[in-house]
C-alpha positions as CSV (number, residue, x, y, z in Angstrom):
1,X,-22.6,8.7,-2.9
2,X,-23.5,5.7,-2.6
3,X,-23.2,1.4,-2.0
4,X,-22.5,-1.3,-4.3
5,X,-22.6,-4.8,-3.6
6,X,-19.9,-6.8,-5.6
7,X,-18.5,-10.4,-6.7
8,X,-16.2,-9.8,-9.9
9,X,-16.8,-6.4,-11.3
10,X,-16.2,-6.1,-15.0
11,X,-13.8,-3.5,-15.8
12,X,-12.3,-2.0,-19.0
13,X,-8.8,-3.9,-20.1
14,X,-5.3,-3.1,-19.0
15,X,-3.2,-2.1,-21.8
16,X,0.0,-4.6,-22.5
17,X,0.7,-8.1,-20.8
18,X,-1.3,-6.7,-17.7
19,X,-4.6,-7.2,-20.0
20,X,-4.4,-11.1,-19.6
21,X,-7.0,-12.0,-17.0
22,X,-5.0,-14.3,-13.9
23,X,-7.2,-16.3,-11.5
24,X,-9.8,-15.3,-9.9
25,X,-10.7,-17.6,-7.5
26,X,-10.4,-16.8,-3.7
27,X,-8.9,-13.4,-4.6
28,X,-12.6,-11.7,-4.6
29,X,-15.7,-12.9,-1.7
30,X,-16.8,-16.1,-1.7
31,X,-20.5,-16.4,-3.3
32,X,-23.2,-14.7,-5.2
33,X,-23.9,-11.8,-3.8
34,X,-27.5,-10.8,-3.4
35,X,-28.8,-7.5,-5.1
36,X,-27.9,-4.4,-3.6
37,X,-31.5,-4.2,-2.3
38,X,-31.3,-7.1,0.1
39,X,-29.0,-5.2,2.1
40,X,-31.4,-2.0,2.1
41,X,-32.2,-0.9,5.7
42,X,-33.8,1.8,8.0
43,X,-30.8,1.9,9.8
44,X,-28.0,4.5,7.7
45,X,-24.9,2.4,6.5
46,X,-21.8,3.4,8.7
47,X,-19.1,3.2,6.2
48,X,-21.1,5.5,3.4
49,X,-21.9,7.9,6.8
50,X,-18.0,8.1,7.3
51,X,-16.8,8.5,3.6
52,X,-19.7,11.4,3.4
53,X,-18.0,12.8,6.4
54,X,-14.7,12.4,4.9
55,X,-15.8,14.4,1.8
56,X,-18.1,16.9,3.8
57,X,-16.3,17.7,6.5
58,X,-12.7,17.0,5.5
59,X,-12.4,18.7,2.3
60,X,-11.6,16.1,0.6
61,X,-12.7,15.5,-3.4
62,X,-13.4,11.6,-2.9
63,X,-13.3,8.6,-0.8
64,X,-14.0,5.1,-2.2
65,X,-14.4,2.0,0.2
66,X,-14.5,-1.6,0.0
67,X,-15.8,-3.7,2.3
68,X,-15.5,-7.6,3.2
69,X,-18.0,-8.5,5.9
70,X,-18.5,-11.5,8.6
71,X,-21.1,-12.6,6.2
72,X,-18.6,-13.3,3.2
73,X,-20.0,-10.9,0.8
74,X,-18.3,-7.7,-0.6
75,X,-19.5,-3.7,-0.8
76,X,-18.4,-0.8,-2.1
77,X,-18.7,2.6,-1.7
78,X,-18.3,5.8,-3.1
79,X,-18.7,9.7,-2.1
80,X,-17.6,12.9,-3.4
81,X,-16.5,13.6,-7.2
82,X,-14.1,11.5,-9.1
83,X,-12.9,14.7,-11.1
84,X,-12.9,18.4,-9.6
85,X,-12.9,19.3,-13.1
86,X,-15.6,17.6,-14.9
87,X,-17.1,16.8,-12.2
88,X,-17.4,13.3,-13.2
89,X,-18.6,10.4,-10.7
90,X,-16.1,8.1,-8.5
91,X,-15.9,5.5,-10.3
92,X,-17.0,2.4,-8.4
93,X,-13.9,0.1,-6.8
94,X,-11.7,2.5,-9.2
95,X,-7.9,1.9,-9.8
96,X,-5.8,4.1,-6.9
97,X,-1.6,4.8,-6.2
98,X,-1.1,2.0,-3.4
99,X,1.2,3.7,-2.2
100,X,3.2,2.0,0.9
101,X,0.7,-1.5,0.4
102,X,3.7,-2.0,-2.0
103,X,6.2,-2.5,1.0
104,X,3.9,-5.6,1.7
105,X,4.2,-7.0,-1.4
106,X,8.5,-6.4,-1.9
107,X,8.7,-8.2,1.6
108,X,6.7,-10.9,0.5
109,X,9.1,-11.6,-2.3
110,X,12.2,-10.7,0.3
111,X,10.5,-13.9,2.1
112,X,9.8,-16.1,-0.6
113,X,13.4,-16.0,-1.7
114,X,14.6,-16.5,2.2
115,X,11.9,-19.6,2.1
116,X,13.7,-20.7,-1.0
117,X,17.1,-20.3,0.8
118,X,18.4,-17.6,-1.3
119,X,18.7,-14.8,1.1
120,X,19.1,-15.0,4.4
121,X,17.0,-13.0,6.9
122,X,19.6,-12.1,9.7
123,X,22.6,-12.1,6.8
124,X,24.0,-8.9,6.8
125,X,23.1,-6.5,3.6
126,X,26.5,-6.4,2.4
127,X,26.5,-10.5,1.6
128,X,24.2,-9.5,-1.1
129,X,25.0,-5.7,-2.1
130,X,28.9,-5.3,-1.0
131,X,29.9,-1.8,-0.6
132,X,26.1,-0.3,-1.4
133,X,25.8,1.3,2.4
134,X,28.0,3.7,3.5
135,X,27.6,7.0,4.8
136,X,27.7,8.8,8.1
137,X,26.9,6.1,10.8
138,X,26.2,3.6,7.4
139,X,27.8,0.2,7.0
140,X,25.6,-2.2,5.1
141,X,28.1,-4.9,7.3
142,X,26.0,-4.4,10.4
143,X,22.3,-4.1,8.8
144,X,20.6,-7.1,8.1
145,X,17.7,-7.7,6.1
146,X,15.4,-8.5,8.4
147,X,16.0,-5.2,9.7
148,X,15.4,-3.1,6.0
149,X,12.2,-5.2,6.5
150,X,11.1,-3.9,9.9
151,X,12.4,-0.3,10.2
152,X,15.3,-1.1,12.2
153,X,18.3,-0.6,10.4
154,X,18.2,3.2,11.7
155,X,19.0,4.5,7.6
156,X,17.7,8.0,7.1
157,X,14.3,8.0,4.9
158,X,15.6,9.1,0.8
159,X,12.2,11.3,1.0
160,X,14.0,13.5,3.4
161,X,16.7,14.7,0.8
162,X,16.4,17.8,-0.7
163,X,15.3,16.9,-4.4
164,X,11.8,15.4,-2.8
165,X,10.9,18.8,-0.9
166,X,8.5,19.5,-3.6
167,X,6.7,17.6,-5.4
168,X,4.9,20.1,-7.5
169,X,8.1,19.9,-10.2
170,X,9.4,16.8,-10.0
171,X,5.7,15.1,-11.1
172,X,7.1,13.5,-14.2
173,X,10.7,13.4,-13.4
174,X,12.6,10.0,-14.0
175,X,15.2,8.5,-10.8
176,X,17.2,5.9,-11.0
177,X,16.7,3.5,-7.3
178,X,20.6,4.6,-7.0
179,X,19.2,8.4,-7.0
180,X,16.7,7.6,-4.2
181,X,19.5,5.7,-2.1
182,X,22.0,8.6,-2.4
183,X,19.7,11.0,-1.1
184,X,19.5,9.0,1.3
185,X,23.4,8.4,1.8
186,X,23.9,11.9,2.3
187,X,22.3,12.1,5.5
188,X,23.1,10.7,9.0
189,X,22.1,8.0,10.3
190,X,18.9,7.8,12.2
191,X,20.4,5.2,15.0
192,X,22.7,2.2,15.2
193,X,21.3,-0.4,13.7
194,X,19.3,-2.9,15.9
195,X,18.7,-0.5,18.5
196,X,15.0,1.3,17.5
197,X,12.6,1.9,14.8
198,X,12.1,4.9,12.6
199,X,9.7,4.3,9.5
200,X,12.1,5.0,6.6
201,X,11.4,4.1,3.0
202,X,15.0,4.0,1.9
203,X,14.7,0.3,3.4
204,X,12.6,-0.9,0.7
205,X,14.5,0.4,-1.7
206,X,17.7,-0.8,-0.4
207,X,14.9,-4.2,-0.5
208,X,14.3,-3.8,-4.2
209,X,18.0,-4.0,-4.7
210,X,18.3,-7.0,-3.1
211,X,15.9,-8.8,-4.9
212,X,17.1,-7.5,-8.2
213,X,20.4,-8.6,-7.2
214,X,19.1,-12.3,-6.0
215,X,17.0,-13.3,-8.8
216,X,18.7,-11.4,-12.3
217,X,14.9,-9.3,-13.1
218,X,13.4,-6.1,-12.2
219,X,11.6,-5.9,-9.0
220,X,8.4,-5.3,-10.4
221,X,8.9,-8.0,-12.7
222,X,9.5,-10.0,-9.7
223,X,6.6,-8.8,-8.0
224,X,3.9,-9.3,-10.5
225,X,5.1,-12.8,-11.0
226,X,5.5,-13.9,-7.6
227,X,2.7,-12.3,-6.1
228,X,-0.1,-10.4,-8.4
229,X,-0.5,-13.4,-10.7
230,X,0.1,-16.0,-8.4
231,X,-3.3,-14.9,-6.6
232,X,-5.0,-13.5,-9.4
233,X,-5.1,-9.7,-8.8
234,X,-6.8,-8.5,-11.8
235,X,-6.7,-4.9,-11.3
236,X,-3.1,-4.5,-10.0
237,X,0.2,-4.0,-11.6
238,X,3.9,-2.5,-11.1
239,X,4.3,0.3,-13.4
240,X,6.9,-0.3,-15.7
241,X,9.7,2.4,-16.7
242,X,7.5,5.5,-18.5
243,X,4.7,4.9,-17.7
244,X,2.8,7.4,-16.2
245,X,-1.0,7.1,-16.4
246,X,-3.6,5.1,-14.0
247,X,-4.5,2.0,-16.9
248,X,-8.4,1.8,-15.7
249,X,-11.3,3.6,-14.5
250,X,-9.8,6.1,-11.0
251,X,-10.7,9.1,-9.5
252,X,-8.3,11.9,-10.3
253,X,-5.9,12.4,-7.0
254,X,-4.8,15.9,-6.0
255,X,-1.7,17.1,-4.4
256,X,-1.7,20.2,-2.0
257,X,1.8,21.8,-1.7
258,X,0.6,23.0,1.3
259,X,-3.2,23.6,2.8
260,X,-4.0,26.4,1.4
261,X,-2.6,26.0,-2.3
262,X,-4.8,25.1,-5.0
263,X,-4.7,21.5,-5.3
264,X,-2.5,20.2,-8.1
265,X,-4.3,17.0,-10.6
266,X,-1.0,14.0,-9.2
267,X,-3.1,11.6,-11.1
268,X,-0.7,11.0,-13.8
269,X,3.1,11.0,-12.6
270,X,6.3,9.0,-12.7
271,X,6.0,6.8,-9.7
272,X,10.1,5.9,-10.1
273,X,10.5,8.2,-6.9
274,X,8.6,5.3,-5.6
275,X,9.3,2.4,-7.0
276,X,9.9,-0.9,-4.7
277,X,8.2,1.4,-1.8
278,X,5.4,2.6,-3.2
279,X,4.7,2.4,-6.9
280,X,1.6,0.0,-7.2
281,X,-1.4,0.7,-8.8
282,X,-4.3,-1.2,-7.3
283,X,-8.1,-1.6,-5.8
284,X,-9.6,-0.9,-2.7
285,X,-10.6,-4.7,-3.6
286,X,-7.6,-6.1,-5.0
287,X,-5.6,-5.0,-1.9
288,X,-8.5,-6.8,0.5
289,X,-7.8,-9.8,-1.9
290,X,-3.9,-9.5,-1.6
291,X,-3.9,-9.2,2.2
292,X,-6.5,-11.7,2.5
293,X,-4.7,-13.9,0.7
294,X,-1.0,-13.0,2.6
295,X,-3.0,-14.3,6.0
296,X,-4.4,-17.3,4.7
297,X,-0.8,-18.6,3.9
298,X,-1.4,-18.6,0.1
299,X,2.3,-16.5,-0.6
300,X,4.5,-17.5,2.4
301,X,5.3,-20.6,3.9
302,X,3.8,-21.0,7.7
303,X,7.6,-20.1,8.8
304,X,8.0,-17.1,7.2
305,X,4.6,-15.7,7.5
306,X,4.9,-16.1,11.4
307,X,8.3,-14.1,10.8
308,X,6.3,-11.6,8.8
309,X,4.1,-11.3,11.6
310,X,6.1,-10.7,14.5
311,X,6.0,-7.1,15.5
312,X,7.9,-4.6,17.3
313,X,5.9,-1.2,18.4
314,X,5.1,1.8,16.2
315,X,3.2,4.0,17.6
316,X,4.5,6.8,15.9
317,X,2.0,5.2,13.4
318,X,-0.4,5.8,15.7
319,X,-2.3,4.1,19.0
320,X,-1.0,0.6,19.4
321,X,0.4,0.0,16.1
322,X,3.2,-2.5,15.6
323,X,5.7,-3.6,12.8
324,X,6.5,-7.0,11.3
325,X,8.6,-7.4,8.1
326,X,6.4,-5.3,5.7
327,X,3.4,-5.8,7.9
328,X,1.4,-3.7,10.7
329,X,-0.9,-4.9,12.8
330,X,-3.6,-2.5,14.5
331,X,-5.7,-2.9,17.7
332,X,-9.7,-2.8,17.0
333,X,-12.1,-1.6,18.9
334,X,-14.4,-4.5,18.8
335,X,-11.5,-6.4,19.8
336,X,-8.8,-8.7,17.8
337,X,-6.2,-6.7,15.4
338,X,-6.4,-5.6,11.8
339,X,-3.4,-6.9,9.6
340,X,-2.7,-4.4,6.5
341,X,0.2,-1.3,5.7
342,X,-1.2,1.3,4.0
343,X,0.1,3.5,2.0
344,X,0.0,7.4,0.6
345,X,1.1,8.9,-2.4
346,X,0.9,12.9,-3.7
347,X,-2.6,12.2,-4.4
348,X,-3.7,9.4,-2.3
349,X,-4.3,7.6,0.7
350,X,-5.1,4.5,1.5
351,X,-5.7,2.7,4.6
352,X,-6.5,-0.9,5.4
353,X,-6.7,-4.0,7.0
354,X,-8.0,-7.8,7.4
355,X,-8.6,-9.8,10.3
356,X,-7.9,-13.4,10.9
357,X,-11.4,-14.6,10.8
358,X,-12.0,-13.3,7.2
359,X,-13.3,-9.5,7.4
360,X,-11.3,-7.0,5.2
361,X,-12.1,-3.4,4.7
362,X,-9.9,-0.9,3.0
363,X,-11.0,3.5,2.1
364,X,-8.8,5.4,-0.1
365,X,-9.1,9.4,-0.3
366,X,-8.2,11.1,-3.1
367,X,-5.7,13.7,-1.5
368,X,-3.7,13.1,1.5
369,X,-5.7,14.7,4.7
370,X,-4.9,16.7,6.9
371,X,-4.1,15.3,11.0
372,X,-8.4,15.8,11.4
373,X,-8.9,13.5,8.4
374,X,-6.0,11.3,8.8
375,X,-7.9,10.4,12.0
376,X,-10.8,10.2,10.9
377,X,-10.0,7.5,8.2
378,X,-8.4,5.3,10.6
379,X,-12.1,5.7,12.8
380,X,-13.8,4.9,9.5
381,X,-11.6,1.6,9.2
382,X,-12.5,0.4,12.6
383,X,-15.9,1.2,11.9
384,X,-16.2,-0.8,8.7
385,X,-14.0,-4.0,10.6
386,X,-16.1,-4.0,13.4
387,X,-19.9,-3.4,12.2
């Protein structure tokens, strides 16, 4: 259990085209970073106290930190075991499921094609996908894309239908984004759209659509041009079709049908049930990097970042949480919000966040808590953001 200070970490290769190194300036902190010695103190380090808590008092197998500071520099952390079964070590700043981060990152490519005039962000869905929504309360003629991108559009969340109850048997099964929509299709409504907001992750798919449709390529294709090379993210990609594995060093993630069933190895699976709402694979540092970079208008245009950041509430998210277009903002306690998303997955969670004067912190656990730790995490997060 224990801190690491960083800069630009080697790491093993990524098998295919994801091996080619992009950029990495600005996507890491800024400057040499003194041995991890210089930061040695009497005074215990808060964020390895709360991932030791995490792991100790939670149950949980792991929890892996990184942390951008007011002073510029970068640490990581790690507690627990990387692999209930070997017992192996957490690997340092190792490769996680992103999870929902990946909503960020499909927005941001919904608002780079808006900036570039080829969608337009109050145009109703069915300009783009005619005939793709309709269902009980359903008419892709009165949703709009801004509203897929806020949780507005009141369409039932695809995670609700009855092929996802269990995700025990359905680890390595193949869907189609048509598969994901229908389950979603089947159901009612959640609310006119317009009129509230209900977190539903048939939106981003219904977003991944769109951009397919706009540009002619694959999402992730779309993605990892637009967004992962542009700002270098060396340890992040978009799985493609089949493949199932994590590409570098991660701790194994675990997957609890319920809590008390033995915990099921999710490491490997097909994250098609996610796709353009949740399939990345990333960093704890790489995700700082991204958001970081998101802030400081390095993706968007001024215009559509300030759409991006204009936020309705969501505090079924919790405590004075609210929603942009792919983006939440959360009060601190030191004052100032965190901007980040966050995201879980069978065997993962992941929460994060960056302010606007340059701190960044994001903890990933390697099996989704229970309410205890959930809360926890988030008091770990505000910890690390306002030390």
């Amino acid at each position: 259990m224990n801190e690491h200070t960083q800069h630009s970490p080697a790491r093993r290769n990524r098998r295919g085209r994801h091996a080619v190194a992009a950029v990495a300036a600005g996507v890491v902190a800024a400057g040499v970073l003194a041995p991890a010695a210089a930061f040695a103190s009497a005074k215990p380090d808060s964020v390895q106290q709360s991932l030791n808590a995490l792991v100790k008092d939670d149950g949980l197998p792991a929890a892996l930190a990184s942390v951008r500071g007011r002073d510029g520099r970068t640490r990581t952390y790690t507690a627990g075991v990387g692999d209930l079964a070997t017992g192996a070590k957490v690997p340092v700043d190792g490769q996680i499921r992103a999870g929902s981060n990946t909503k960020t990152f499909t927005a941001v490519v919904v608002l780079q094609l808006v900036a570039e005039g080829k969608i337009g962000l109050d145009a109703p869905v069915e300009t783009y996908l005619p005939g793709l929504l309709r269902g009980d309360g359903i008419d892709g003629r009165n949703i709009t894309v801004r509203q897929l991108l806020q949780h507005t559009s009141g369409l039932p969340d695809y995670m609700e239908a009855p092929a996802l109850a269990d995700f025990t048997p359905i680890q390595y099964r193949y869907f189609e984004p048509r598969d994901l929509l229908d389950g979603a299709l089947a159901q009612k409504a959640s609310f006119p759209a317009g009129t509230s907001w209900e977190y539903s992750n048939t939106n981003y798919v219904v977003a991944g659509l769109l951009v397919q449709k706009v540009t002619g390529r694959p999402v992730g294709e779309e993605i990892t041009k637009r967004v992962i090379d542009r700002i270098g993210l060396r340890h992040t990609y978009f799985p493609t079709p089949g493949d199932t594995t994590i590409h570098e060093a991660h701790p194994h993630g675990y997957f609890r049908s319920s809590p008390d069933a033995a915990p099921v190895d999710y490491t490997d699976m097909d994250s098609s049930m996610a796709w353009a709402t949740g399939a990345i694979v990333s960093t704890n540092t790489d995700l700082n990097a991204f958001f970081t970079a998101l802030l400081g208008g390095r993706l968007l245009p001024p215009a559509q970042l300030a759409e991006m950041r204009t936020t309705v509430p969501a505090e079924l998210l919790g405590p004075g949480i609210r929603y942009g277009l792919g983006l939440q903002s959360r009060p601190l306690s030191c004052g100032g919000l965190a901007w980040g998303h966050g995201g879980t997955s069978p065997g993962y969670r992941t929460r994060g966040g960056v302010t606007d004067d340059g701190r960044a912190a994001t903890i990933t656990v390697t099996t989704v808590p229970g309410e205890a730790g959930a809360q926890h995490m988030a008091a770990a997060l505000d910890a690390a953001l306002c030390r």
